[in-house]
C-alpha positions in Angstrom: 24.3 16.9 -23.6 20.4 17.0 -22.1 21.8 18.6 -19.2 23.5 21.0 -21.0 20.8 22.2 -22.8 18.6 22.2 -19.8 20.8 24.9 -18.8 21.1 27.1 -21.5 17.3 26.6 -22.9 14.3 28.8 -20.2 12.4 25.8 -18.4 9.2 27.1 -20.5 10.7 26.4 -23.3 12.6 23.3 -22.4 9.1 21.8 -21.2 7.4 23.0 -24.3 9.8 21.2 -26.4 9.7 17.9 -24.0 5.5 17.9 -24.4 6.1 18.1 -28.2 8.4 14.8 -28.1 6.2 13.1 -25.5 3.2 13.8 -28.1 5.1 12.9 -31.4 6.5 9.8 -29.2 2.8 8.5 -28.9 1.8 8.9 -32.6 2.3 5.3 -33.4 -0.4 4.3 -31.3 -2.9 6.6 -32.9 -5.7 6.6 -34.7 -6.4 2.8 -33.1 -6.0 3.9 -29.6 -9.8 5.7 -30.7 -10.8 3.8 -33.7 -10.3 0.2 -33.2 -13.6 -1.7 -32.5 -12.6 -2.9 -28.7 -11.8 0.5 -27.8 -14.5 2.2 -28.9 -16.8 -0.3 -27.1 -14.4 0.4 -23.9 -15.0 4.3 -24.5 -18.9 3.7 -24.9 -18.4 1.9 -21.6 -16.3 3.7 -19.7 -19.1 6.8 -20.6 -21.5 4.7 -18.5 -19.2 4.7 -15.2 -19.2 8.1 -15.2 -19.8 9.6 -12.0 -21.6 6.3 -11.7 -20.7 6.2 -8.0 -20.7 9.6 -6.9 -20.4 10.6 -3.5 -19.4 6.7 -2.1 -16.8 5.6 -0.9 -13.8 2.7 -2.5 -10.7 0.8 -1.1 -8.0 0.5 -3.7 -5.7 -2.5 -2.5 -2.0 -2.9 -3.0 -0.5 -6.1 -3.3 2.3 -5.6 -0.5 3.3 -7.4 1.9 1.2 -5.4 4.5 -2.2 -7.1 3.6 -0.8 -10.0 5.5 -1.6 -7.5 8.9 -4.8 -6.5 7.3 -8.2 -7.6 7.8 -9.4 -7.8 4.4 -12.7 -9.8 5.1 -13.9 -6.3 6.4 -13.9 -5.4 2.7 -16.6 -8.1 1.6 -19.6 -5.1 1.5 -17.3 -2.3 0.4 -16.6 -1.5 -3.2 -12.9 -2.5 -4.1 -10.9 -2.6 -6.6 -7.9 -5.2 -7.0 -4.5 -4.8 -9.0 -2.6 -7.0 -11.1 -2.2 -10.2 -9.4 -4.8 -9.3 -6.6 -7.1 -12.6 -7.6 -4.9 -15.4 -6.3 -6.7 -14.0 -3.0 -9.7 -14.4 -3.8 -10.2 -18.5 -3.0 -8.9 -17.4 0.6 -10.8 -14.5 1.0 -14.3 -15.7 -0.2 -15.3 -12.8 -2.4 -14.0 -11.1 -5.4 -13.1 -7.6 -6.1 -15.5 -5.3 -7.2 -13.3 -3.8 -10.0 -10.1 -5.1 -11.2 -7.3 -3.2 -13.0 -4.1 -3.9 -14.7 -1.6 -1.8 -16.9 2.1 -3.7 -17.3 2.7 -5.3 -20.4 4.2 -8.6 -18.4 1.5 -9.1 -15.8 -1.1 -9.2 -18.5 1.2 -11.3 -21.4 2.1 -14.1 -18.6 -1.6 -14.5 -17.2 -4.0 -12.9 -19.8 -5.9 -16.2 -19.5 -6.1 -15.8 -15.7 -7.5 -12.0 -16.2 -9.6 -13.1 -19.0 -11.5 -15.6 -17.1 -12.2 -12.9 -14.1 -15.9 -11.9 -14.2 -15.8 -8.7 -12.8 -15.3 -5.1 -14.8 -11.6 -4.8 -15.7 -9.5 -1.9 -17.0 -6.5 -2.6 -18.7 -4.0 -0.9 -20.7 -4.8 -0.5 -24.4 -1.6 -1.9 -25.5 -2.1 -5.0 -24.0 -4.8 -5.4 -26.3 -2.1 -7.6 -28.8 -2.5 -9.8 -25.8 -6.1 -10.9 -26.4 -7.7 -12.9 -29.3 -11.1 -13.0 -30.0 -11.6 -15.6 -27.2 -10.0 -14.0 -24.3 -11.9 -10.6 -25.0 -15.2 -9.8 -23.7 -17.6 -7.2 -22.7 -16.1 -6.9 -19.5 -13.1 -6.0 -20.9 -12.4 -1.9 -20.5 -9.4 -1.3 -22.4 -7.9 2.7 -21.4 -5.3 4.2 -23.8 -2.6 5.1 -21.0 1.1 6.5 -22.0 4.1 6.1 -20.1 4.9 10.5 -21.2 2.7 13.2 -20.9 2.1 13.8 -16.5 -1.0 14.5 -15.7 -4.2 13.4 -13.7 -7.5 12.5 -15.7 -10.4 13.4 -14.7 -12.4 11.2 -17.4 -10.5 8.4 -18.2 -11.9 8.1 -21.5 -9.3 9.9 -23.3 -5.3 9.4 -22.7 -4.3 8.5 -19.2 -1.0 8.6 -17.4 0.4 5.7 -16.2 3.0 7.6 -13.4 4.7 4.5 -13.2 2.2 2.6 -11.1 -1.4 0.8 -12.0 -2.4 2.8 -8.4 -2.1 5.6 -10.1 -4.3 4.8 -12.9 -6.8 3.2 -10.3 -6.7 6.8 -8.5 -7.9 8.2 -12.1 -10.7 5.5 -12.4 -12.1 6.2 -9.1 -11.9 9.6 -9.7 -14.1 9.3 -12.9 -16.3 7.2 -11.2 -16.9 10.3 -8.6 -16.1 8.3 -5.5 -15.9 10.6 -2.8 -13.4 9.2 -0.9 -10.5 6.5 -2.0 -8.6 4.3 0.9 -5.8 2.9 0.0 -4.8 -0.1 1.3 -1.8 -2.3 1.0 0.1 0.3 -0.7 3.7 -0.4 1.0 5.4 2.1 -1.3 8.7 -0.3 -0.6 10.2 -3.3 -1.8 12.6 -5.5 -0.7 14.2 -6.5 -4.1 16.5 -3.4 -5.1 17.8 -2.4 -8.5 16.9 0.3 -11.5 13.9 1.1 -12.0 11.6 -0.2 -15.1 14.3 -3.0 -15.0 12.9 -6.6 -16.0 13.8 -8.8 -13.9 13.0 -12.9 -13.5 11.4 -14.0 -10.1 14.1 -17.1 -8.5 11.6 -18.2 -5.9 9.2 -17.3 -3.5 8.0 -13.6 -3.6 9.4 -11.3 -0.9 7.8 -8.4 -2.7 3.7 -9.0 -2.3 1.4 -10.1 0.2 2.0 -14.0 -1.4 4.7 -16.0 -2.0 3.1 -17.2 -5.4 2.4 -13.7 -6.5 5.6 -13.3 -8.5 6.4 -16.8 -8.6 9.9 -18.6 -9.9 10.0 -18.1 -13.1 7.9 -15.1 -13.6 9.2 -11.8 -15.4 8.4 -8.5 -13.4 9.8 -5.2 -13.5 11.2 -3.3 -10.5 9.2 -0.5 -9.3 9.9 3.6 -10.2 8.6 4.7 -6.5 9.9 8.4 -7.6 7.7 8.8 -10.3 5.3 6.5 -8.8 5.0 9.8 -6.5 5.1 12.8 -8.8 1.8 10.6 -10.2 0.1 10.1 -6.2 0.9 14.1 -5.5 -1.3 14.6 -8.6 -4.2 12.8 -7.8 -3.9 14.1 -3.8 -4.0 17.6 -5.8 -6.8 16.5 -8.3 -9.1 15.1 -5.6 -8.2 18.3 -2.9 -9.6 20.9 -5.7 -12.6 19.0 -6.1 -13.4 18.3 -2.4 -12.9 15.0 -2.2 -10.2 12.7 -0.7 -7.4 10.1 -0.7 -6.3 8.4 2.3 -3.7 5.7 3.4 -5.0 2.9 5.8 -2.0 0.9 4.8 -0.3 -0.6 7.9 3.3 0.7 8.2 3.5 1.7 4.9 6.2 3.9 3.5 4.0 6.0 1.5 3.9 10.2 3.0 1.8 11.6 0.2 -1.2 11.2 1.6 -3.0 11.6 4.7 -2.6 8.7 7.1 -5.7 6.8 9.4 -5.9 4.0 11.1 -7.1 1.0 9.0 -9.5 -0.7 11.8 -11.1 2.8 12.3 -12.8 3.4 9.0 -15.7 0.6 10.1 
């Protein structure tokens, strides 16, 4: 039936009429994604990183299984940002991130005391605020009202953001409203060796073949299986969002999958 109309209706007003369901499909979450108390102290926050790096440089690292041919400790003076389960690296590597963010609802509900207890600036999804008590939240918590509808690239990631499938994404919208200059991505392997639909939840057996450590997705834990096609509808709009404004994404990772943005060679960028 959706195809069939997609036929009959003119794509102007087919997309009119999708944008109109992706809005009415977020009303639930509204007024609180502006009006609860943690989120407006994330907005009055996230006002302050504004731009707050403008003209620098940032590395956002991947969790794949690349990193295990990367020299990380070349990262300990550059301003980072780590995703999701990035931290069990940290006893190994000596230093922390310098940002840390996070956006699925099942890596934050299985270790939301782990995240909690990190002590750098975090953003994480506003809907994993049901996640949190009074104890586990704190001031550098930056919760970001993102949406699984509505594509597009944010510029200020104080209002709605897009998720595009992948917490790189939303990373790629942070740094962008810090005013970084240039973005490196790192680790970004844009392929996985466990196969299956995409979104689908599915309940790690044993060691992780998927990320950079075994433990990452240990036995036992529930992860969802990547959406690498809209994962790069949301990369070609932040390639497009930093192009127009002069500034740049590239991809050190080492033999990653990834052709959206413009390759260089990890080792050369120090």
């Amino acid at each position: 039936m959706k195809q069939t109309l997609k036929r009959i209706v003119p794509s102007s007003a087919w997309n009119a009429a999708r944008s109109v369901n992706d809005s009415l499909r977020r009303l639930p979450e509204l007024p609180a994604a502006y009006l609860h108390p943690w989120r407006r102290e994330s907005i009055g926050r996230l006002a302050a990183y504004k731009d707050i790096h403008k003209g620098r440089r940032a590395f956002i690292i991947g969790n794949g299984p690349s990193l295990k041919q990367t020299d990380l400790s070349k990262l300990r003076d550059e301003i980072t940002f780590g995703m999701n389960r990035f931290y069990v690296a940290f006893p190994e590597l000596g230093f922390q991130t310098t940002y840390f963010a996070s956006i699925n609802d099942l890596v934050i509900e299985q270790f939301v005391e782990d995240i909690s207890a990190l002590t750098m600036p975090k953003f994480l999804s506003w809907r994993s605020h049901r996640f949190f008590t009074d104890r586990t939240y704190n001031k550098t918590t930056n919760f970001i009202y993102t949406s699984y509808t509505g594509p597009k690239f944010s510029s200020d990631v104080r209002g709605r953001v897009w998720e595009g499938a992948t917490v790189t994404t939303v990373a790629l919208q942070i740094a962008f409203h810090m005013g970084f200059d240039q973005v490196v991505l790192i680790g970004v392997d844009h392929n996985f060796a466990s196969k299956g639909d995409a979104n689908k939840t599915v309940t790690s057996e044993g060691d992780d073949p998927n990320h950079f450590m075994p433990n990452y997705f240990g036995k036992g834990v529930r992860w969802q299986l990547p959406d690498l096609d809209t994962s790069e509808i949301g990369y070609i709009m932040a390639r497009e969002a930093y192009k127009k404004a002069g500034r740049q994404v590239v991809d050190a990772t080492v033999g990653g999958k990834l052709t959206v943005f413009p390759k260089v060679e990890y080792n050369s960028l120090f």
